[in-house]
C-alpha positions in Angstrom: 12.9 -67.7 12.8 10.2 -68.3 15.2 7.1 -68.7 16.9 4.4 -68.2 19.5 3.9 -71.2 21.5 1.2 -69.6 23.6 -0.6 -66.8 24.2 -2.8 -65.7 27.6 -4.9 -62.6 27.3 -6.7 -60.6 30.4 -9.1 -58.2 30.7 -9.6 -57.2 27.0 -12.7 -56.7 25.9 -14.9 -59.9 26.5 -11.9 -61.9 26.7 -11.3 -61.6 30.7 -8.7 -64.9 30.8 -8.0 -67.0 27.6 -5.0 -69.2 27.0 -4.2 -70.7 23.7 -1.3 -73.5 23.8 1.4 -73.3 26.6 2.3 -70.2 28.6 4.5 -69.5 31.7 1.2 -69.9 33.5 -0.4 -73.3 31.8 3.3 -74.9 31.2 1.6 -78.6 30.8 -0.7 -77.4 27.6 0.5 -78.5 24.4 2.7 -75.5 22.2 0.4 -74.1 19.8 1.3 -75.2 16.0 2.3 -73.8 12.8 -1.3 -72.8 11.4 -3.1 -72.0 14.4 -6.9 -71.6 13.3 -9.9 -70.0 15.7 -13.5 -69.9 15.2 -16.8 -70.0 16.8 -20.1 -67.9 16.4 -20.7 -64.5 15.9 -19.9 -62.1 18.9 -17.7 -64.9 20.7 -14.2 -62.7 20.1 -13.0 -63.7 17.1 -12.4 -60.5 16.1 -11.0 -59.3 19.4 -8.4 -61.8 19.3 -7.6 -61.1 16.3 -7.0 -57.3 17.5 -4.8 -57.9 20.5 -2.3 -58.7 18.3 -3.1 -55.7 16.3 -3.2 -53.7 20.2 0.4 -55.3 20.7 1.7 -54.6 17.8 0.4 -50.6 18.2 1.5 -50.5 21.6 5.1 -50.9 19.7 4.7 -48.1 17.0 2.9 -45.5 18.5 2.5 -46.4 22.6 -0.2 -47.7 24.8 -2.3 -44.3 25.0 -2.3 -43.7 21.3 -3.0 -47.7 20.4 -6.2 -47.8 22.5 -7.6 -45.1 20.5 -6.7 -46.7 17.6 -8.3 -48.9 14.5 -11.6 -47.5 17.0 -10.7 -48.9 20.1 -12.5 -46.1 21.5 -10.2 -45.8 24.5 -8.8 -47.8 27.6 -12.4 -47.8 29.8 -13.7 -49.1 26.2 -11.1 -52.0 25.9 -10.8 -53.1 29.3 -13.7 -56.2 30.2 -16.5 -54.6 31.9 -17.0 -55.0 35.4 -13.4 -55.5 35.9 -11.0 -53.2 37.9 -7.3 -55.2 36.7 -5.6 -53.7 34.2 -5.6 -55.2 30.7 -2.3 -58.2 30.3 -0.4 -60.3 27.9 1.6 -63.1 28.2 3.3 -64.6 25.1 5.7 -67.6 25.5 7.9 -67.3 21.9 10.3 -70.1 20.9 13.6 -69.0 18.5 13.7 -72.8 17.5 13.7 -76.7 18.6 17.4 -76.3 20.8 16.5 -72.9 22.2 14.9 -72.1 25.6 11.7 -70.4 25.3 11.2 -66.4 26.1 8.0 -65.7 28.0 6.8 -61.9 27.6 4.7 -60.3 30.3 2.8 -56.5 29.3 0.2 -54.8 31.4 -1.5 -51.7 30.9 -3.1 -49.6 32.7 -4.2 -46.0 33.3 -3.5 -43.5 35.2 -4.7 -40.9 37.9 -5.6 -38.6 34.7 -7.3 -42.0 32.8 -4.4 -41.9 30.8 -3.3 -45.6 29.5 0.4 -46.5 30.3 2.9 -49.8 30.3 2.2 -50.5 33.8 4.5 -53.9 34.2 6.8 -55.2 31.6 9.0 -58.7 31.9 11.0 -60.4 29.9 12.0 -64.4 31.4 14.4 -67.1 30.3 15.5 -70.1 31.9 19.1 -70.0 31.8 21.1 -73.8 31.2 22.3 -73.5 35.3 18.5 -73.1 36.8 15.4 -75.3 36.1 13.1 -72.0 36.3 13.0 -68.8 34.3 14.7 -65.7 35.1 13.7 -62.4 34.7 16.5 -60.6 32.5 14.6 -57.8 31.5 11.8 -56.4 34.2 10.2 -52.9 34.6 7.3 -51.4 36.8 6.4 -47.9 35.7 9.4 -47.2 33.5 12.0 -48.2 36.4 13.4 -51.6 36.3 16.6 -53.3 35.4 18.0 -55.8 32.2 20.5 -57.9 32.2 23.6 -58.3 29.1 24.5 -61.5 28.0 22.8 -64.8 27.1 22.9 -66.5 30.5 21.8 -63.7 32.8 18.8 -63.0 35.1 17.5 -62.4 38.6 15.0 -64.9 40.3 11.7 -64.4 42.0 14.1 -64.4 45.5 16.5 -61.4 44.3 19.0 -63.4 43.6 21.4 -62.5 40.6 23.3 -64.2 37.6 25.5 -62.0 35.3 25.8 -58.5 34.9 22.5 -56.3 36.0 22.4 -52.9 34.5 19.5 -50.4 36.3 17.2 -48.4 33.9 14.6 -45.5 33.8 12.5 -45.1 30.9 11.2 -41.5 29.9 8.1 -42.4 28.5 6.0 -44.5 30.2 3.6 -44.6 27.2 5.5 -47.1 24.9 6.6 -50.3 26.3 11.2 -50.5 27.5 11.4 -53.3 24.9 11.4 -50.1 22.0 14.1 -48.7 23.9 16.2 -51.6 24.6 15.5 -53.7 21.7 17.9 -51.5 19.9 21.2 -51.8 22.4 23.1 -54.5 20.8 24.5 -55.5 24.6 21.4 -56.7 24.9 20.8 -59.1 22.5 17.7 -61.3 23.5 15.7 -57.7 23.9 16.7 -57.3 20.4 15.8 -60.4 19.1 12.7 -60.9 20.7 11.9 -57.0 19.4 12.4 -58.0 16.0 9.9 -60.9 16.0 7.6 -58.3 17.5 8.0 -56.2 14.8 7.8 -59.0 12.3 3.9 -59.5 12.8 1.8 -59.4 9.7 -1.9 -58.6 10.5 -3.5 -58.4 7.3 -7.1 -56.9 6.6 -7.0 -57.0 3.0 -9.3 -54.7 0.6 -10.1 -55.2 -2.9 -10.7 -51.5 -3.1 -7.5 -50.8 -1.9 -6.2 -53.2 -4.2 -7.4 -52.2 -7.4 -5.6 -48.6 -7.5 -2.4 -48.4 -9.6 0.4 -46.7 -6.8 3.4 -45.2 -8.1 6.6 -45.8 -9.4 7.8 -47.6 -5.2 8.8 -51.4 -5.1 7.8 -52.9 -1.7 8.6 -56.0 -0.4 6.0 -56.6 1.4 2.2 -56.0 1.1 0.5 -53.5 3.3 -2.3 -54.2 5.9 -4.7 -53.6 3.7 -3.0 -54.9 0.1 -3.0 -51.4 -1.6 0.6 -51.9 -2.4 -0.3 -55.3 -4.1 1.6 -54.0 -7.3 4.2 -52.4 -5.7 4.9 -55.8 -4.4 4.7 -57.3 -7.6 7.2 -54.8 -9.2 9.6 -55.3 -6.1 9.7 -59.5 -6.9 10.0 -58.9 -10.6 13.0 -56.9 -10.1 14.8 -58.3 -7.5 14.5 -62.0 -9.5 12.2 -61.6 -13.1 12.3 -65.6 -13.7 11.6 -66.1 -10.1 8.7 -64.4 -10.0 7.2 -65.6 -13.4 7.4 -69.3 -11.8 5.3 -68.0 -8.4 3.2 -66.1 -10.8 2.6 -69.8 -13.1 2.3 -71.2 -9.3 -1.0 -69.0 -8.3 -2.6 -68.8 -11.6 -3.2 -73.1 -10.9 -4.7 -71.9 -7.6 -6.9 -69.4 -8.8 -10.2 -70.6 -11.1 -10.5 -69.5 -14.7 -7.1 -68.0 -14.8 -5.2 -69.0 -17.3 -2.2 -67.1 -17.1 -0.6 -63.6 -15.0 1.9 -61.3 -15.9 3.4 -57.9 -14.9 3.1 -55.4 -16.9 5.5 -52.1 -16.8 3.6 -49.0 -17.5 5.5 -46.1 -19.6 5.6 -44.1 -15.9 7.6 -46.9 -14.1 4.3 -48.3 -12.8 3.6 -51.7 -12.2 0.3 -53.4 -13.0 -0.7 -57.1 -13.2 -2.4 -58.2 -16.4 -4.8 -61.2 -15.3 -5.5 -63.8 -18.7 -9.1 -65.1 -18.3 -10.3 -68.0 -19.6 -12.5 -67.9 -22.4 -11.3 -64.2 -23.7 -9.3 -63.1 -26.1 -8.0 -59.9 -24.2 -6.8 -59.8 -20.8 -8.1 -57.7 -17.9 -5.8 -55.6 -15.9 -6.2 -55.8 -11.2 -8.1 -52.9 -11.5 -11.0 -54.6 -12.7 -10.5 -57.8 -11.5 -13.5 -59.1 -9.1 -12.8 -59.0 -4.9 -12.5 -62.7 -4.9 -9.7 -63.3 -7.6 -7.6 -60.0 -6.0 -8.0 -61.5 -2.7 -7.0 -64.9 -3.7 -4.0 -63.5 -5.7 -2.7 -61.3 -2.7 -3.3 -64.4 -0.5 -1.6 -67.0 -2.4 1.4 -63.8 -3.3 1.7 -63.5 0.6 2.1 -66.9 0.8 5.0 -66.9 -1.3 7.5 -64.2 0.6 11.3 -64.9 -0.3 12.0 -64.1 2.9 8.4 -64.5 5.1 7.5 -62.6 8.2 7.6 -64.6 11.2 4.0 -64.2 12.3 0.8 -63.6 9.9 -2.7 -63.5 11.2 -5.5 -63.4 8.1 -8.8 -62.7 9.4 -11.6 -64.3 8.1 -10.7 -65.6 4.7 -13.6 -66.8 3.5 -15.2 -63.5 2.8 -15.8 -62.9 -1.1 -14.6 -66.4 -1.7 -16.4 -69.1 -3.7 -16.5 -71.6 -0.7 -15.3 -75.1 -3.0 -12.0 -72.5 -2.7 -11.5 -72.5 1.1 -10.2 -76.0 1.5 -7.3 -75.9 -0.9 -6.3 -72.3 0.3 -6.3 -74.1 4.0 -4.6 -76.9 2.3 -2.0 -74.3 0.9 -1.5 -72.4 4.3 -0.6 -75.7 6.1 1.9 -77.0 3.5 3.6 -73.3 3.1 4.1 -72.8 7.0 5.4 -76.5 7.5 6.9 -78.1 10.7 9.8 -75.9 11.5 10.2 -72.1 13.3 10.2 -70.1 10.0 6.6 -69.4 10.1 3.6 -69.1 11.4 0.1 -67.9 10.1 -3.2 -67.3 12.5 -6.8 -67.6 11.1 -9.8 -66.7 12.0 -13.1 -68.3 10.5 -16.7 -68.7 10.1 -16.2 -71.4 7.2 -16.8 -74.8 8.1 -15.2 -75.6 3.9 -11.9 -73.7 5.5 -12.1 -76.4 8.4 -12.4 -79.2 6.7 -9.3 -79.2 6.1 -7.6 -78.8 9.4 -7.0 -81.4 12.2 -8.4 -80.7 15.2 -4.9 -79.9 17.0 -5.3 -76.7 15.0 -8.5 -75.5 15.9 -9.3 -73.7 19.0 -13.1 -72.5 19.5 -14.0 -69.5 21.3 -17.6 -69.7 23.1 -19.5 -67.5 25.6 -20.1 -67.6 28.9 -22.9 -66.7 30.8 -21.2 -63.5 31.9 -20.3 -62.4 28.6 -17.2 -63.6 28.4 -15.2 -65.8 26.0 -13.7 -68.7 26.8 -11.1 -71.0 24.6 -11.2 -74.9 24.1 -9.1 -76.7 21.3 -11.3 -79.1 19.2 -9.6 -82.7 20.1 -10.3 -81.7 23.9 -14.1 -82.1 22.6 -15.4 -85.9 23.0 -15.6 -87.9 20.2 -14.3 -85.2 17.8 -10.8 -87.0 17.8 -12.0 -90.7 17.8 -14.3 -89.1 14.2 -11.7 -86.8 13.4 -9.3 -90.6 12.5 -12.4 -92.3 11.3 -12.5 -89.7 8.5 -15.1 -87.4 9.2 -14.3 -83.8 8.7 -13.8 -81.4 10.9 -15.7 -78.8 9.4 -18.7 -81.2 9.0 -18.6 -81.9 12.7 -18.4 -78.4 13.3 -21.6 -77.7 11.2 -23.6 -80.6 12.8 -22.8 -79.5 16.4 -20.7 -81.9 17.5 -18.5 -79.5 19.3 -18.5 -75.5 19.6 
């Protein structure tokens, strides 16, 4: 359970200092939604949104110097905003659910002497039920710091102390203390705000990767890149066979011309889907199923996790799809992620089909500034988008005809 209620970003790549929804440092912006969608033209930093969560999520697995060389980052000096000297930042501000106090998450790299990226500053706040203000229960400058046991623990900004403060010293500086501490049971809300972490979903689907038959491995969960897409299958067929069959007779409605999907057990212990096309008498097999039906299938299969990851980010859908399929896959991502803290899916997009059907309280739009650098507005903050937006008038088509972004 669980979500991101905002997220600031500074100094990477042409995003220098964007905030989507509310953060310790814009508390009086709305909390970003369920199905949080962001778009805008070509070179705006679409994509480099979209990899700061990957960077975050790299920073985790295999430490700040190894993720900026990553995915071809190309190194810190290549990541960091031109023409700035302050290190690269995040700030997240994640909500558990509706009766708990928000967590805000501060990490800044930086480099060293040598040019070598490191966790420079790493905080961890909470308000606690006796103070009005956060307090920092987990805080760290160059691996040295402190974090605090218990639920209703912290120091303020004026050294003052509430519950039992243990000192710490990290040994490497590369990978940021929540790794470390996240797996101490004493101190729970490290741990629990680790796991979400860890829970992130960033998806760059391939057909290619798709269409090869894996062995004999049930997974419950696809890969980043969907090559496990059987695998997945084979791990919801056996866990539940009759549950699976009905999310199977669920995405074969979604997905044109199908008539009909089943799993298929190969003599090896493989697992292979068996796609049944309208208008033939035989059925094909995902190997040689087109890009856009596989990436439908492992969008609409994604959708349907027994037990989802907290956090998904999809970026842009629309490639290979038919567009008269964009709205009802939007449609589809806003019903499965609902109201509540159990998920919640990021998108970005060129489409204007995709946006049709979102509000414009889900829609943020990136632009660029004369200096390069990307700014972020939500779509209702645009005149007369909102006033159209309850007269009718999609929000894709307003996007398309320049009324905002």
């Amino acid at each position: 359970m669980g979500k991101i209620e905002g997220i600031r970003i500074q100094n990477y790549g042409p995003l220098k200092d964007i905030t989507l929804g509310k953060t310790l440092s814009h508390p009086n912006t709305k909390a970003l939604g369920n199905l949080v969608s962001v778009i805008g033209a070509s070179g705006n930093g679409k994509s480099t949104f979209a990899d700061a969560f990957g960077f975050i999520a790299d920073c985790l697995e295999i430490g700040a110097e190894a993720a900026c060389d990553a995915n071809n980052r190309g190194g810190y000096d290549q990541i960091q905003t031109q023409g700035s000297n302050n290190p690269i930042s995040f700030e997240l501000c994640y909500r558990e659910s509706g009766n708990v106090r928000p967590i805000i998450y501060e990490l800044v790299i930086d480099k060293d002497s040598l040019g070598r990226p490191f966790v420079k500053e790493e905080r961890l706040r909470q308000r606690v039920k006796s103070i009005g203000r956060p307090l920092s229960f987990m805080y760290l400058q160059n691996g040295k710091g402190y974090v605090f046991e218990g639920l209703e623990s912290g120091q303020d900004d004026d050294g003052s102390i509430i519950g039992n403060k243990v000192d710490v010293e990290l040994a490497d500086i590369r990978k940021p203390g929540i790794v470390t501490l996240g797996i101490m049971r004493q101190y729970e809300r490290v741990v629990e705000f680790l796991t979400f972490l860890r829970g992130w979903y960033l998806c760059y689907f391939s057909p290619d990767a798709a269409r090869k038959v894996q062995t004999e491995a049930p997974q419950p969960y696809l890969d980043r890149i969907g090559s496990n897409i059987n695998n997945v299958a084979q791990y919801m067929y056996r866990e539940n066979s009759k549950d699976f069959e009905k999310v199977l007779r669920d995405i074969q409605t979604k997905i044109p011309g199908i008539e009909k999907i089943e799993p298929v057990k190969l003599e090896n212990g493989q697992m292979i889907l068996r796609f049944w096309e309208q208008g033939f008498e035989k059925p094909f097999y995902s190997p040689r199923m087109s890009d856009g039906t596989l990436k439908l299938f492992a969008y609409y299969l994604l959708l349907h996790e027994k037990n989802p990851r907290q956090l998904i980010f999809i970026e842009e859908p629309e490639n290979g799809l038919y567009h008269y399929y964009l709205a009802s896959l939007a449609e589809e991502m806003k019903r499965n992620v609902g109201t509540g803290y159990g998920k919640q899916l990021f998108v970005t997009t060129h489409s204007p089909f995709f946006v049709n059907a979102l509000s414009p309280e889900d829609v943020w739009v990136l632009t660029k500034g004369s200096d390069g650098c990307s700014t972020a507005k939500k779509a209702s903050e645009y005149e007369f988008v909102q006033a159209l937006s309850e007269e009718g008038v999609a929000l894709g088509d307003m996007w398309y005809s320049k009324y905002f972004g």
